[in-house]
C-alpha positions as CSV (number, residue, x, y, z in Angstrom):
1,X,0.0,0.0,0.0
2,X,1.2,3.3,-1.0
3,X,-0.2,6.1,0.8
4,X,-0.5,10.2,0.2
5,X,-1.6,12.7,2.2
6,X,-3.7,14.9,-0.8
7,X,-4.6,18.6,-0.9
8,X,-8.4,19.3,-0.5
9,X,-8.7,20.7,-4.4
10,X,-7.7,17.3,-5.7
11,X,-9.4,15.3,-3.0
12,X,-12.3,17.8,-4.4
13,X,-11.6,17.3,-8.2
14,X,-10.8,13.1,-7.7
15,X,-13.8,12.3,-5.0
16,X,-16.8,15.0,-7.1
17,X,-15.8,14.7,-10.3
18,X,-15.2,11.5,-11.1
19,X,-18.0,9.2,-10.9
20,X,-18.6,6.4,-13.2
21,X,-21.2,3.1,-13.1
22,X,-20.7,1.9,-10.7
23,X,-18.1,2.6,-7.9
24,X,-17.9,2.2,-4.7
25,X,-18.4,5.0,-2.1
26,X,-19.6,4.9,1.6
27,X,-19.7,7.8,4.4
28,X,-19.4,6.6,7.8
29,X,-22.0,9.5,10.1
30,X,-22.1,9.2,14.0
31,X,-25.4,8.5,13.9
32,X,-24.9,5.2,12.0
33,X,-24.8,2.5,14.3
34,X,-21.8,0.8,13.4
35,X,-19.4,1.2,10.3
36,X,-21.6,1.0,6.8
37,X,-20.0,-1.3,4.3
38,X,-20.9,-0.1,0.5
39,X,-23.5,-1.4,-1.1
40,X,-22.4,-1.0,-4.9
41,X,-19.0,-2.1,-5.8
42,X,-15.7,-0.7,-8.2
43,X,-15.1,-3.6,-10.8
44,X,-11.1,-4.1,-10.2
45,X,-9.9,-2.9,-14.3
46,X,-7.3,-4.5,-16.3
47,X,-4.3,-3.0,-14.1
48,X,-5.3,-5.0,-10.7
49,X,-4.7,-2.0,-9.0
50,X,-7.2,0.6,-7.0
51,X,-7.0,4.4,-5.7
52,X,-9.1,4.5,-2.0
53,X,-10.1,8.3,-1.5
54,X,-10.4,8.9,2.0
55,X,-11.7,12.7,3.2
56,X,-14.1,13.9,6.3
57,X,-17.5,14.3,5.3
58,X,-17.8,16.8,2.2
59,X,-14.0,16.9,2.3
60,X,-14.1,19.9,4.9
61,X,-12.3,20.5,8.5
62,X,-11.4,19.1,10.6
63,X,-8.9,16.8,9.2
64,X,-7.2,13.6,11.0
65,X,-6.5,10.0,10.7
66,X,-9.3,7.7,9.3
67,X,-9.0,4.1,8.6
68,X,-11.1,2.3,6.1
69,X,-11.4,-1.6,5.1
70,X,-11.9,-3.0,1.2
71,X,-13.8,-6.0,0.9
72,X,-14.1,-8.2,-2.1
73,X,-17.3,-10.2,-2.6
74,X,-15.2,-12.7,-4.8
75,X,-13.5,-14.0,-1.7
76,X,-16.6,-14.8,0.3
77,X,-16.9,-11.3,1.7
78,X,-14.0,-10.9,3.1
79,X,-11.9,-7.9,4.2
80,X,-9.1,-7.6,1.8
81,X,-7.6,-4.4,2.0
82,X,-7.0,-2.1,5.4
83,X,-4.9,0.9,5.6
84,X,-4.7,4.2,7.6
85,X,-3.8,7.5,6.5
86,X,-4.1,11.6,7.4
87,X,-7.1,13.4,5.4
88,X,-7.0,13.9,2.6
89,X,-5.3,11.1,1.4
90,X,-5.1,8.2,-1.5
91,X,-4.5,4.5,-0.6
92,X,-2.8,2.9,-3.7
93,X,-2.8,-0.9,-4.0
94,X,-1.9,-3.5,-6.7
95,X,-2.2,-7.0,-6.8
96,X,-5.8,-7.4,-7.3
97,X,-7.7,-9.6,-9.5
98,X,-8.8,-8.1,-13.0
99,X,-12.8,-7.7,-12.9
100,X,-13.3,-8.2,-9.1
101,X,-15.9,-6.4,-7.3
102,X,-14.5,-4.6,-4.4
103,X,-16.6,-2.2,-1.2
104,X,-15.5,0.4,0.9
105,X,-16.2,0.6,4.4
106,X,-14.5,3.7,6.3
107,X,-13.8,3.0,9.2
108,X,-13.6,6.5,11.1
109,X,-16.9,8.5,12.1
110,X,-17.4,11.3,10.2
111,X,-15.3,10.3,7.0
112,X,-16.2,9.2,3.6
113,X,-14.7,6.7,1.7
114,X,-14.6,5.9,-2.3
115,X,-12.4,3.5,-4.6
116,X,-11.7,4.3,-8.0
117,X,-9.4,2.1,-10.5
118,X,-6.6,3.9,-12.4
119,X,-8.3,3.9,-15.1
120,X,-11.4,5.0,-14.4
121,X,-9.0,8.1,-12.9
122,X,-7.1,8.5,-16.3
123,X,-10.3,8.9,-18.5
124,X,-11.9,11.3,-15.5
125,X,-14.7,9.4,-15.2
């Protein structure tokens, strides 16, 4: 895992402006019970590799470490991913299987969460 701390504008530009069907994206609110695992998933491209977006909700102060999980629904729904960072940041990880369905969950209240492929990033959406 390769991590980067991110400046808001392209934690803006990468988490608002890029959305394509489907993706997977998940905000984690204190008033949720417990932390909410995605319900739609990113399709893992050609490269094997994903971009996890972590921010506080509507990428606005106050920043701090978050954690989030990736599951994969090929394995049996198992947690396949975990990684820590300080908001904004991008998770980087490679070694995934080619047209696997993977979820966020993030794991800190108050954050939001969203995995994009590398290509999906190149064509900006």
């Amino acid at each position: 895992m390769s991590t980067t701390t991110i400046s808001q504008e392209t934690m803006q530009q990468l988490y608002y402006h890029i959305n394509p069907t489907p993706h997977s994206e998940k905000a984690y609110q204190k008033e949720d019970p417990a932390p909410p695992i995605a319900s739609r998933a990113t399709i893992v491209g050609p490269s094997g590799a994903i971009a996890v977006l972590v921010t506080h909700i509507y990428n606005k102060p106050p920043f701090g470490a978050a954690e989030f999980a990736v599951w994969d629904a090929a394995s049996g729904g198992h947690k396949v991913k975990q990684g820590s960072g300080t908001q904004p940041y991008r998770a980087d990880f490679t070694g995934l299987t080619p047209g696997s369905r993977v979820y966020i969950q993030p794991l800190t209240v108050g954050t939001m969460a969203k995995i994009l492929t590398p290509e999906q990033i190149a064509a900006g959406g």
